[in-house]
C-alpha positions, 0 to 999 in steps of 0.5 A: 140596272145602275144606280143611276137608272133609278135615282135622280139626285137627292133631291128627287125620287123616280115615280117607280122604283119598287112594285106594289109592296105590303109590310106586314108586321103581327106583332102586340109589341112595342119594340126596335122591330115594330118601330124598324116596321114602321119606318120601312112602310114610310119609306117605301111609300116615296120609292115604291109604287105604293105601300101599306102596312098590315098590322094586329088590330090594337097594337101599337103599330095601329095607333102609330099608322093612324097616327102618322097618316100611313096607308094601313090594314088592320087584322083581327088576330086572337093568336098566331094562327088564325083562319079569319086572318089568313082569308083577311090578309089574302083578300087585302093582298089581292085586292091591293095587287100586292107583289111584294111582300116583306114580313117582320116577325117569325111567329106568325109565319104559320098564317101568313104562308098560306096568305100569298097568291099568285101575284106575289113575286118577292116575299122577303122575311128581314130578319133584325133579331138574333134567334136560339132554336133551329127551325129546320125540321119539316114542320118549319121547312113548309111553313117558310118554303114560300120565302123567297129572300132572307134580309138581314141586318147585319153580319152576325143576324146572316150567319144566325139565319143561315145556322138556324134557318131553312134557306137551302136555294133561297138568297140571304142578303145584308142591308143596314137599316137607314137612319133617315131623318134622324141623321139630320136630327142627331144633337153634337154630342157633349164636348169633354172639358176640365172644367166639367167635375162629373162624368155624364154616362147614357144609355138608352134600351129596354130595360132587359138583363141582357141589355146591360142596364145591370152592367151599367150599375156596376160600372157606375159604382166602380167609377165613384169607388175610383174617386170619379163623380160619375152619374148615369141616366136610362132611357126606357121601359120594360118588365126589369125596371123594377129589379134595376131600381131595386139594385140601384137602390141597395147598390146605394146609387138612386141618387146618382141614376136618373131613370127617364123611362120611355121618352119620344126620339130618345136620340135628341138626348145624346148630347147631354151625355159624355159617354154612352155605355151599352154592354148589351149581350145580344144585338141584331143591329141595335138602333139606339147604338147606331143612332149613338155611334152616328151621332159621333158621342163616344160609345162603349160596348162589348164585343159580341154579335153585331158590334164588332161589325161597326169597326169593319164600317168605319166607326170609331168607338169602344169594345171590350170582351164579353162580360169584362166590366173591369174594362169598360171601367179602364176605358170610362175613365181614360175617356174622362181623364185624358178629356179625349174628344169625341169621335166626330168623325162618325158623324160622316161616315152614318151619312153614307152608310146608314142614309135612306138612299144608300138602304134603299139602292141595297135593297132594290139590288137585293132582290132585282 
């Protein structure tokens, strides 16, 4: 059916879009997926007949759902597989009258294969974070031969499913994560002025090797090394923010890095930054990229997995080669010697790429 024949306007929603759907995400963690799980279960409880979310008992996603008022169960799980939550989950499917399923994570699909019941028509694994080992042998083919579609977020995350995965017969699809009401919520970012004598560089991520915070420090020392005042401030948490502030530290650099940690809605903050410097090494389809890019704040990134597909979307921004800190340093300082604006443009293009609707009719497309 057309796209007409199940949106009404902006402004409305049909009563019946999607069946009856679960969102089932196990995990401990408190990450991009947990939150991308999150904000799928709200979203699909206005374009869907309903929607609940199954969490892990005492995981963040629980207090969250709690806390945000969103239809839930929570499942016991001392380890991935777990007969007392199989029987759990298979009741709770059956009784809700479940008959679309979309899981986030890998790990635990040794539970959840054997939770499906007859009603079930679709039973979708999105897929948001590259993976390394194949999971190909026979083991692994029974344990996700009942998927029925593969969501991926991004070009590179399809090519990574379809290496690694068992998907032989089965649809893999692309579907870029709406940004919901962050597109309303993104600041405009910080203007470049003369009259401005320090250049203000953010980053927002886990606080991982890969991510590039360390990166980040040696970009930063090569600025101030140049004669440019440049500051930088990290947003975030995780298990390497002690060795970053030790580096930090014996880089001599505390005093021109503030670390935030982990703050609400780190996005609100872009605007307080001339540039934001992400030299992640591994990215499904990052959110704090998409939200800095869509906020139209000049970005800077190198060019692996995911980024380069920004560019076939439009977006203005910049990619240098893997690795290549001499060239984030190049392109930082033409940023903020030349003034350059910032790319605003961006702005209008994540409304009509990254908007709730536009997730929404790709998805239904997907799997109808």
């Amino acid at each position: 059916m057309s796209e007409e024949g199940f949106f009404w306007g902006d402004s409305q929603v049909p009563e019946e879009l999607f069946p009856k759907t679960a969102i089932v995400c196990l995990s401990s963690n408190h990450g991009g997926m947990e939150f991308d799980a999150k904000i799928l279960a709200r979203r699909l409880s206005m374009w869907s007949e309903s929607c609940l979310l199954v969490v892990r008992r005492g995981a963040w996603l629980e207090a969250v759902a709690r806390e945000e008022s969103l239809p839930y169960v929570s499942i016991s799980m001392s380890y991935n597989f777990s007969i007392f939550g199989i029987f759990k989950i298979r009741r709770v499917l059956r009784s809700r009258g479940i008959r679309l399923l979309v899981y986030f994570g890998s790990s635990e699909m040794r539970s959840l294969r054997f939770c499906l019941n007859d009603s079930i028509d679709r039973f979708v694994v999105r897929h948001g974070t590259p993976k390394s080992k194949k999971k190909t042998d026979f083991i692994h083919r029974f344990l996700w031969s009942k998927v029925t579609h593969h969501w991926t977020i991004s070009e590179a995350l399809h090519r990574n499913v379809l290496e690694l995965f068992p998907v032989k017969g089965k649809p893999v699809f692309i579907n870029y994560t709406g940004q919901g009401e962050k597109l309303d919520e993104l600041p405009m970012p910080r203007s470049l002025s003369y009259q401005d004598d320090t250049l203000l560089i953010g980053q927002i991520a886990r606080v991982e090797r890969v991510k590039g915070q360390f990166d980040t420090l040696s970009v930063l020392k090569k600025l101030r090394l140049s004669g440019i005042n440049a500051k930088v401030v990290f947003y975030g948490d995780g298990r390497s923010l002690d060795d970053l502030k030790k580096a930090a530290n014996a880089e001599g650099l505390l005093s021109d890095i503030t670390f935030k940690g982990q703050v609400p809605k780190p996005y609100r903050h872009l605007d307080k930054q001339h540039v934001f410097l992400y030299p992640s090494y591994s990215e499904g389809f990052g959110n704090a990229f998409t939200e800095a890019i869509s906020s139209g704040i000049h970005c800077l990134c190198y060019e692996n997995t995911c980024f380069p597909e920004y560019r076939s979307l439009g977006f203005s921004y910049s990619m240098v080669p893997n690795g290549d800190i001499e060239a984030l340093v190049d392109r930082a300082k033409e940023i903020w010697q030349t003034r350059e604006r910032q790319p605003l443009e961006n702005r209008e293009i994540a409304n009509e790429v990254f908007s709730d609707r536009a997730e929404m009719v790709r998805l239904y497309r997907a799997l109808y």
